[in-house]
VOGU-3710 file (C-alpha; in Angstrom, 3 decimals, decimal comma):
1> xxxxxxxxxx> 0,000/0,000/0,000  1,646/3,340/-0,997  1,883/5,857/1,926  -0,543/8,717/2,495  1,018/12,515/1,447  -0,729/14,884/3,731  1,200/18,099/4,633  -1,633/18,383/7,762  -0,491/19,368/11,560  -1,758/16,499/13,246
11> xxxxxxxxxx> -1,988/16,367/17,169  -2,100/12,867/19,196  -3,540/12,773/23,021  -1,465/9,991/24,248  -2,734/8,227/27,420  0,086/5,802/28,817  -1,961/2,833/30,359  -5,132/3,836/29,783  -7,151/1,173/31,889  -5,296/2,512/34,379
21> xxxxxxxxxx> -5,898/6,250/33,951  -9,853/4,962/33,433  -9,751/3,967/37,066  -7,770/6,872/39,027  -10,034/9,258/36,439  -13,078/6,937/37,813  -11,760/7,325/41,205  -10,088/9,675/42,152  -8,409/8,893/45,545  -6,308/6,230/43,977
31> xxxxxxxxxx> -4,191/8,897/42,415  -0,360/8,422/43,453  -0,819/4,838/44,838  0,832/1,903/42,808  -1,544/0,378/40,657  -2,225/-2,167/38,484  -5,115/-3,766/36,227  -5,693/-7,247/35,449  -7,998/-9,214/33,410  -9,276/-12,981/33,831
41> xxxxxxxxxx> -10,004/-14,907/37,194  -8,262/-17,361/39,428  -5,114/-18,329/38,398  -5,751/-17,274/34,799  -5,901/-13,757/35,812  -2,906/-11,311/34,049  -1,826/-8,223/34,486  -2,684/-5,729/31,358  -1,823/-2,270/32,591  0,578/-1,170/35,432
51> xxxxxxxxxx> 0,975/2,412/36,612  4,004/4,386/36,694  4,846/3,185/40,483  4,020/-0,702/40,094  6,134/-0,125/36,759  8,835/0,606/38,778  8,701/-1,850/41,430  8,689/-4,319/38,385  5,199/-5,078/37,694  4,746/-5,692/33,927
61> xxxxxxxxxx> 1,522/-6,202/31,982  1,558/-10,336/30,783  3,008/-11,537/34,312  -0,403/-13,388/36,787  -1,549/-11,781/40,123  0,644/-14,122/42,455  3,988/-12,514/40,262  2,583/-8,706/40,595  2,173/-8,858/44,442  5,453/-10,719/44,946
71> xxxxxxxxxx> 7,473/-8,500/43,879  5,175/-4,910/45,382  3,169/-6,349/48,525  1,660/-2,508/48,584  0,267/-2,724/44,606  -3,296/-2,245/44,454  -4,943/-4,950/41,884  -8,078/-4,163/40,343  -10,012/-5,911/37,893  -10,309/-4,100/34,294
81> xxxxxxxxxx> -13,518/-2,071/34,002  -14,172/-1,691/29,869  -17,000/0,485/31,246  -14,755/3,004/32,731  -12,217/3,118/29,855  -14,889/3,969/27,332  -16,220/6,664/29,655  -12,272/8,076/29,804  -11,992/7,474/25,855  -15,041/9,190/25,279
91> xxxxxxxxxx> -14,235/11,799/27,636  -11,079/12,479/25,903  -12,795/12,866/22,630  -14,859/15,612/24,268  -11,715/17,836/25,100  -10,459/16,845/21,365  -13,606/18,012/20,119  -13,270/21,650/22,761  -10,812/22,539/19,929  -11,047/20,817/16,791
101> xxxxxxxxxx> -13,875/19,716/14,871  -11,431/17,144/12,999  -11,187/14,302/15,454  -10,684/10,241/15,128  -9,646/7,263/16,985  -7,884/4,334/17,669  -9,349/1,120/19,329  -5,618/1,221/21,230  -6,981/4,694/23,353  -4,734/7,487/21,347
111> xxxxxxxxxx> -6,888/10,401/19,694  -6,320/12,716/17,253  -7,027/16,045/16,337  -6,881/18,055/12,818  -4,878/21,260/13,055  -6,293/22,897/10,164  -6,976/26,737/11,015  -5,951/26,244/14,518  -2,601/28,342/13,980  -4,606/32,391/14,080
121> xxxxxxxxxx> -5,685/30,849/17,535  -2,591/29,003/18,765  0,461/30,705/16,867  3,159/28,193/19,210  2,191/24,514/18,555  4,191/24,549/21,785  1,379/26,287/23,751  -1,277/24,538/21,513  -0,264/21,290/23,256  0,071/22,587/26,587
131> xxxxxxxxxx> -3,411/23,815/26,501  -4,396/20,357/24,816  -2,655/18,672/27,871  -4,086/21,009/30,700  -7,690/20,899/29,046  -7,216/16,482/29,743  -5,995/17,101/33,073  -9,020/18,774/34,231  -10,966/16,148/32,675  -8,821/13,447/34,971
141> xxxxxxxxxx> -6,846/11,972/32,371  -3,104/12,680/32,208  -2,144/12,976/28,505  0,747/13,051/26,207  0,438/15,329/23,229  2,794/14,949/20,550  2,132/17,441/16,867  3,841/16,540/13,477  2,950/16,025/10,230  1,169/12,266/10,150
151> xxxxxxxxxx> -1,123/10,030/12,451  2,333/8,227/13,057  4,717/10,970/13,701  1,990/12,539/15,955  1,767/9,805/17,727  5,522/8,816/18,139  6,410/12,175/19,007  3,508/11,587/21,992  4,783/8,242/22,919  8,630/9,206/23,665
161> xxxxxxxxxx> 7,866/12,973/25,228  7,609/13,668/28,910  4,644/15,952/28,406  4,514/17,442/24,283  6,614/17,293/21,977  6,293/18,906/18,509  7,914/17,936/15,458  8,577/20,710/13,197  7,180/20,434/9,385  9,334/18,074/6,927
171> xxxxxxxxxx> 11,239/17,125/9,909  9,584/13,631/10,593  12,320/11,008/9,700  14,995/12,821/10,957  13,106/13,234/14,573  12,273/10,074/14,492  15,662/7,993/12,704  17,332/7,379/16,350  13,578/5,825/17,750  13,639/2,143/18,850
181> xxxxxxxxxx> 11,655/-0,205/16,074  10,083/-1,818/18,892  7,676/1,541/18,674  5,889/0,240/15,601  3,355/-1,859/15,632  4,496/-4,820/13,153  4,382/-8,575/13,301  6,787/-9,787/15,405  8,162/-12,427/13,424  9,316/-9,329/11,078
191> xxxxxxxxxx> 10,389/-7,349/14,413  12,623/-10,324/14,933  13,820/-10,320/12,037  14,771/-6,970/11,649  17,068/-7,621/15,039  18,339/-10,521/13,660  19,749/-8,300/11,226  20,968/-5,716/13,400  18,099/-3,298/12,610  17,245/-1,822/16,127
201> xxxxxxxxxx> 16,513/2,036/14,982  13,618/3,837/13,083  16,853/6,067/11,140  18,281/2,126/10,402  15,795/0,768/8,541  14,309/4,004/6,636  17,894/4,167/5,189  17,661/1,100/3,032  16,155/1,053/-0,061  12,225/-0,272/-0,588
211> xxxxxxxxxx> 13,408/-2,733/-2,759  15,753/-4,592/-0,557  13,460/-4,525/2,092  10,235/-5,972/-0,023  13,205/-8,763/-1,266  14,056/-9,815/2,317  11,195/-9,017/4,231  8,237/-9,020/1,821  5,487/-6,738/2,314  5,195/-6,522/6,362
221> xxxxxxxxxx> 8,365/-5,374/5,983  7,900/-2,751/3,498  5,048/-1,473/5,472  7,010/-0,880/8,468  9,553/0,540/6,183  7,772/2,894/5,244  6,665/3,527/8,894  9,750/4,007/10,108  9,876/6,638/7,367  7,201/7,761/9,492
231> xxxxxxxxxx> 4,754/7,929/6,847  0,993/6,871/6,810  -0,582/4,044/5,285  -3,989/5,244/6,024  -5,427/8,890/5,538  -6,971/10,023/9,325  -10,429/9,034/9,266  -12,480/11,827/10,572  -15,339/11,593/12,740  -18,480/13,695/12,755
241> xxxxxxxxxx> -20,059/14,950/16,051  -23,046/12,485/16,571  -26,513/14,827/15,795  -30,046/14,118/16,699  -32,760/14,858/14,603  -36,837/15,182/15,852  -39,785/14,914/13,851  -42,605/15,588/16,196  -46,797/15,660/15,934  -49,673/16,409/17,918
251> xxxxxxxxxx> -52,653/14,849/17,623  -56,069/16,255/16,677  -57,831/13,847/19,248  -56,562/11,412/21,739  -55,383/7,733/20,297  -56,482/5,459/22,414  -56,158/2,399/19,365  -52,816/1,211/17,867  -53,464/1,481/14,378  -54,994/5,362/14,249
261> xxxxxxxxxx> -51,457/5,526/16,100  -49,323/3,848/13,470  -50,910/6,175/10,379  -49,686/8,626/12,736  -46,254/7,259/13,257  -45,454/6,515/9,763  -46,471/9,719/8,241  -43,412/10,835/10,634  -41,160/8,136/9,944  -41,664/9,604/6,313
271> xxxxxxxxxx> -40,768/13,224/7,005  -37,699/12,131/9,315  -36,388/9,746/6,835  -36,897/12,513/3,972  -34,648/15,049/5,663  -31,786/12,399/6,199  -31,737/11,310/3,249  -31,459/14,949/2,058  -28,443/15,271/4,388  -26,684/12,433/3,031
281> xxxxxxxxxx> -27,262/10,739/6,665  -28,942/7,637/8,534  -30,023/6,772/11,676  -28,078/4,202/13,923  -31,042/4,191/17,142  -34,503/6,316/17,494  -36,125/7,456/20,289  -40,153/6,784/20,041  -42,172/9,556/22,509  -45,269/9,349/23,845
291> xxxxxxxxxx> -47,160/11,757/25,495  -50,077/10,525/27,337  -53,389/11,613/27,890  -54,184/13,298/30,903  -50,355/13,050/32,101  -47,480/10,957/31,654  -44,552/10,138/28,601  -43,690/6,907/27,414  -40,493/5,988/25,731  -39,322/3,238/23,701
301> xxxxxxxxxx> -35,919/2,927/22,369  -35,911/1,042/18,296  -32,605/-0,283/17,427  -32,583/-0,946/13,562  -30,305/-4,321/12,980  -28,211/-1,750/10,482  -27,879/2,247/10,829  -30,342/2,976/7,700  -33,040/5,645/6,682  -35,926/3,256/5,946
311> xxxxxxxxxx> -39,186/4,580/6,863  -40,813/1,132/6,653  -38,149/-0,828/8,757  -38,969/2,075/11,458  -42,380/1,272/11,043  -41,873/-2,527/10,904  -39,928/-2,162/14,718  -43,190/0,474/16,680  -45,641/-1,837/15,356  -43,780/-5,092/16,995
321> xxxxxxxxxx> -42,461/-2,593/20,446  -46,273/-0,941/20,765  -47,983/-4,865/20,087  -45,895/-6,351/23,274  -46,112/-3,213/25,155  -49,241/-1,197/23,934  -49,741/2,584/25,808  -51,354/2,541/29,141  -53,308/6,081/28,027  -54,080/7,301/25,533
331> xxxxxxxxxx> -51,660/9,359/23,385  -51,942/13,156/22,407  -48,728/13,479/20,756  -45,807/11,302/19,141  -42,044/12,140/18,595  -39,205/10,307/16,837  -35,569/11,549/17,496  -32,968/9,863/16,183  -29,187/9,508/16,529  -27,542/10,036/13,122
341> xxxxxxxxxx> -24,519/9,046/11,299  -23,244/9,923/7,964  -24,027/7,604/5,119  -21,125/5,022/4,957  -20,293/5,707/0,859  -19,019/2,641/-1,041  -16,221/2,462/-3,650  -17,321/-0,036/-6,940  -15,322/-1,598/-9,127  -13,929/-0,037/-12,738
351> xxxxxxxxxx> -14,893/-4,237/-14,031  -16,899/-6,595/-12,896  -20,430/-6,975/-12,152  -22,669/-4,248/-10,561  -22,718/-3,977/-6,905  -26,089/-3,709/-4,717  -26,778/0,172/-3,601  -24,217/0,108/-0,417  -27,220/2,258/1,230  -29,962/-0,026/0,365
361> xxxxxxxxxx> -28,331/-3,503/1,894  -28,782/-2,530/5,366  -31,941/-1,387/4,972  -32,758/-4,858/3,584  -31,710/-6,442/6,903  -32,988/-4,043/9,068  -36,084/-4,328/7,756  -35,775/-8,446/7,931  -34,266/-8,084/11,531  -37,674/-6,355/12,287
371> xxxxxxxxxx> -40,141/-8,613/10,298  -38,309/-11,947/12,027  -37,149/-10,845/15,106  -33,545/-10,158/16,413  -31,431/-12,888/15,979  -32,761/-14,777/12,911  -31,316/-12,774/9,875  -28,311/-13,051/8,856  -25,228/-15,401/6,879  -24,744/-18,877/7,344
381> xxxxxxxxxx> -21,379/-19,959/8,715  -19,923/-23,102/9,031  -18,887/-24,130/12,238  -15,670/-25,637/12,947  -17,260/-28,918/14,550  -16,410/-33,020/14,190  -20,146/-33,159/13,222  -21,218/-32,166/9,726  -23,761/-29,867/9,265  -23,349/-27,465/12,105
391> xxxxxxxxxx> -23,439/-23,994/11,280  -23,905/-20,364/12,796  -25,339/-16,736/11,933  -23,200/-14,199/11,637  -24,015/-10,365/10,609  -24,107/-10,107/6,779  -20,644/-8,325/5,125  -21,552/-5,079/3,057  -22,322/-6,096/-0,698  -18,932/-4,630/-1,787
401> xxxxxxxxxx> -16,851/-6,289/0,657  -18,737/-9,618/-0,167  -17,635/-9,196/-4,105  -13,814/-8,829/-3,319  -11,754/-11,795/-3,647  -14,886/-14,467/-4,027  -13,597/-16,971/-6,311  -15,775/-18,317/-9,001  -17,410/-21,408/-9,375  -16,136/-24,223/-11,578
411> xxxxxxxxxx> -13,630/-26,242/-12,610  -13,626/-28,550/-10,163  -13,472/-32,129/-9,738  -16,924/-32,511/-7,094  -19,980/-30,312/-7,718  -21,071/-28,500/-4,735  -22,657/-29,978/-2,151  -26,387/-28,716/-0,943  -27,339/-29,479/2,042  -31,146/-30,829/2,740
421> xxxxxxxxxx> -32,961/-28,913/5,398  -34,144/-31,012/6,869  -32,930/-34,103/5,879  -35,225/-36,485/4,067  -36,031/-40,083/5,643  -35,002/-43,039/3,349  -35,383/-46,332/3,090  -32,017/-48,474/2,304  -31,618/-52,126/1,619  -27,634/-53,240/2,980
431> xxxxxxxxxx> -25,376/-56,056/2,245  -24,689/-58,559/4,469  -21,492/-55,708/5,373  -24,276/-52,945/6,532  -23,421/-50,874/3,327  -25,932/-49,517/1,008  -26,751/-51,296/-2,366  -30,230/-50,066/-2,956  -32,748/-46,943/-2,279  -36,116/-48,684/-1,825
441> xxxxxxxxxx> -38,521/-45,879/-0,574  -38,487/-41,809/-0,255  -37,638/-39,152/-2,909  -35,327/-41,250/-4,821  -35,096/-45,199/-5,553  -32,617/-47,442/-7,214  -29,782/-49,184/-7,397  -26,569/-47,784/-6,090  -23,721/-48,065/-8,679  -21,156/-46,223/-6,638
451> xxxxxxxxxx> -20,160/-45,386/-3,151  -17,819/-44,010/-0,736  -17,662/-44,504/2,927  -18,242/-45,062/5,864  -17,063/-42,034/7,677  -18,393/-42,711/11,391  -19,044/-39,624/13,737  -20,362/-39,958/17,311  -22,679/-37,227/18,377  -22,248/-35,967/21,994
461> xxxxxxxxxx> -19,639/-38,614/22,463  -19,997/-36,972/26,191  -23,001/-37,660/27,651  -25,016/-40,733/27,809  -27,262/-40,223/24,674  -24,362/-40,621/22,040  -25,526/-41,562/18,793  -23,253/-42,796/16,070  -23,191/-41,642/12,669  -21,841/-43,521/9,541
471> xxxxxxxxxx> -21,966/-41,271/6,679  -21,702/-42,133/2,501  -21,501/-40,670/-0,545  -23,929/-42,621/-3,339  -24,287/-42,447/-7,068  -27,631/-43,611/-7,709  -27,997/-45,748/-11,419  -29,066/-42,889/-13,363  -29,640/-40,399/-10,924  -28,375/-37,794/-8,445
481> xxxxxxxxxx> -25,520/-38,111/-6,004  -26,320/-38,464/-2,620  -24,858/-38,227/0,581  -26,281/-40,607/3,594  -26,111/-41,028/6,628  -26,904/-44,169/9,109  -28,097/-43,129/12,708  -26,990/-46,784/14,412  -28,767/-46,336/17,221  -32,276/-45,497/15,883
491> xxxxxxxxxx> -31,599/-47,845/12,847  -32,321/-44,814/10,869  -31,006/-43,749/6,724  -31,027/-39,918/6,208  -29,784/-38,009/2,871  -28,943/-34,674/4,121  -27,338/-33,319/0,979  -27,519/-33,227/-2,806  -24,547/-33,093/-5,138  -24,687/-30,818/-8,019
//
């Protein structure tokens, strides 16, 4: 992938063991005491973050409890709280947000900020990321800020300062040349590699040339080459400030029936979906109001299966909410709000086929998540199981990520195997060896010419109910190929799949 030129200022809010920092944010009196944050139970449980003061009395994340409190009796171990360090991410976003609209990131806690325009308010980047750094501090959440040209530099420079540190413009790879490589985040067979070699600095590996690298190292390699360039692979991905949008009605006369209610409701659904469409925006959750006749609000949160702007899915999920849970009072008004996010646009192909409407797919399964009911839409999976057969649903992949890299049918030996849901009852006359020679009764008869097997499988091989399972694959005398299966202990023949 080539790297990403963007001359942008680019400031990263580095937080160094952020489940940590979640905690003392979340509570404040455990400020200045060693601490440390593990994950699991019993003697699976292992250290992930360690503050500045456990760090030092040699408590490292990976090492169990027992190890952490043997060597600092006085470290305080508490269990990771994901709630708190979403509250301390989000938090952190907020102060991002305090002075930049331009703001994204990172599933490892680091967020970034777009410069753009900043420099008429802040003419020092200097005092740009002191104010950056004080504004996190009164939020409870001691920061790192690091400015340079790149999500990378940016977030380098954070990484290695003591409290900001600013790269100057075009300076990157110099500033960064005499940086450990353990700083980037590669696959560590590669890191290995690269110390095998005698590569242990940023300014060591930049200096070679790509195509030595791509030779030796292929292309992890020449990614983190061009990392230690300190160059981007990735443009910043910018994210909007959530917005809310209300449609809202009163009615002429008190509702006290649910389908006066749900002309009501979808003339709004209809308006609201209008203006987000106009806005190039759908709606990942609504907010369904009720006032109630003489006093009273009701509220009902509908979660679409897929952010989409789909009147008729909104519809689809009241009518379902207000059949289990129907209004106690009459209602004399209705509102809608909803929580929107920009339209998620889709890049097609220059060849190959035409690509479903990357808009209009998850409006399909929302509105099949509501028709069904939450948990029965979505794409089959096999499961990795001794026992054929055994599948899963997982959440359907966007239509253009499902067309990349699907490999076309034919040219193989075997047609493709269907599977028969469920599978049809058969009747089977054996040889004196138990195998199959003819199909005597159900959807297909004759004689079987050809046949492979058995392959025996014992179902809950645990527990006292196993059944055993002898399965074959049958070319029927002029007709379709088969596979059966034998269930020994009901003296049962199955054909649970069709080839071709």
């Amino acid at each position: 992938m080539p790297p990403v030129n963007d001359s942008e200022r680019i400031a990263c809010l580095y937080t160094e063991s952020l489940p940590v920092a979640a905690l003392v944010r979340a509570e404040p009196e455990l400020a200045g005491r060693p601490l440390a944050v593990y994950r699991g139970r019993g003697g699976q449980a292992r250290v992930v973050a360690a503050g500045s003061r456990a760090a030092r009395a040699g408590v490292v994340p990976g090492m169990t409890v027992a190890q952490a409190r043997s060597l600092a009796g006085d470290c305080l171990l508490r269990a990771h709280s994901p709630a708190a360090v979403r509250s301390a991410l989000a938090e952190l976003v907020e102060v991002a947000r305090s002075f930049s609209p331009r703001v994204a990131t990172s599933p490892e806690g680091p967020v970034y900020l777009g410069l753009q325009g900043l420099d008429r308010l802040y003419p020092s980047e200097q005092q740009l990321a002191r104010r950056l750094r004080d504004a996190a501090g009164r939020a409870g959440l001691r920061v790192r800020v690091g400015i340079a040209g790149g999500l990378l530099a940016a977030r380098l420079a954070a990484c290695t300062a003591t409290a900001v540190g600013v790269i100057a413009a075009g300076r990157e790879r110099r500033s960064l040349a005499a940086l450990p490589l353990s700083l980037l985040a590669g696959s560590s067979g590669v890191l290995d590699l690269c110390r095998t070699l005698g590569l242990e600095r940023l300014g060591q590996l930049a200096a070679l040339e790509p195509a030595e690298v791509m030779l030796r190292l292929g292309p992890p390699g020449l990614r983190l080459w061009h990392q230690a360039r300190g160059e981007d692979l990735q443009p910043p991905s910018w994210q909007r400030l959530p917005e809310r949008m209300i449609e809202q009605v009163d009615c002429e006369y008190p509702l006290a029936l649910l389908e006066p209610l749900l002309l009501v409701l979808n003339r709004l659904c209809q308006r609201l979906a209008r203006r987000l469409r106009a806005r190039g925006l759908v709606a990942a959750e609504l907010v369904l109001s009720l006032a109630l006749e003489p006093e009273g609000r009701a509220e009902h949160l509908l979660r679409p299966a897929a952010a989409c702007a789909c009147p008729r899915t909104w519809l689809d999920l009241s009518r379902a909410l207000l059949q289990r849970a129907p209004p106690r009072l009459p209602v004399t008004s209705v509102g809608l709000e909803a929580e929107t996010l920009a339209q998620t646009p889709g890049q097609l192909e220059l060849f190959g086929t035409g690509a479903a409407a990357p808009a209009g797919f998850p409006g399909l399964v929302a509105r099949l998540a509501a028709r069904l009911g939450e948990g029965r839409v979505g794409s089959v999976r096999p499961l990795d199981s001794h026992l054929p057969g055994c599948f899963e649903l997982v959440p359907f992949p966007s239509p253009l990520q499902r067309g990349r890299g699907c490999a076309r049918p034919g040219g193989g030996r075997w047609p493709a195997l269907r599977a028969l849901r469920p599978p049809c009852a058969v009747q089977v006359a054996c040889a004196a060896d138990g195998r199959p020679e003819r199909i005597t009764g159900g959807p297909w008869r004759g004689v079987i010419r050809r046949r492979g097997g058995p392959w025996r499988v014992v179902e809950r091989w645990w527990s006292e109910t196993d059944d055993e399972r002898d399965y074959y694959e049958v070319e029927l005398a002029g007709g379709p190929l088969l596979r059966l299966y034998h269930r020994r202990l009901a003296d049962r023949w199955l054909a649970d799949g069709i080839f071709g």
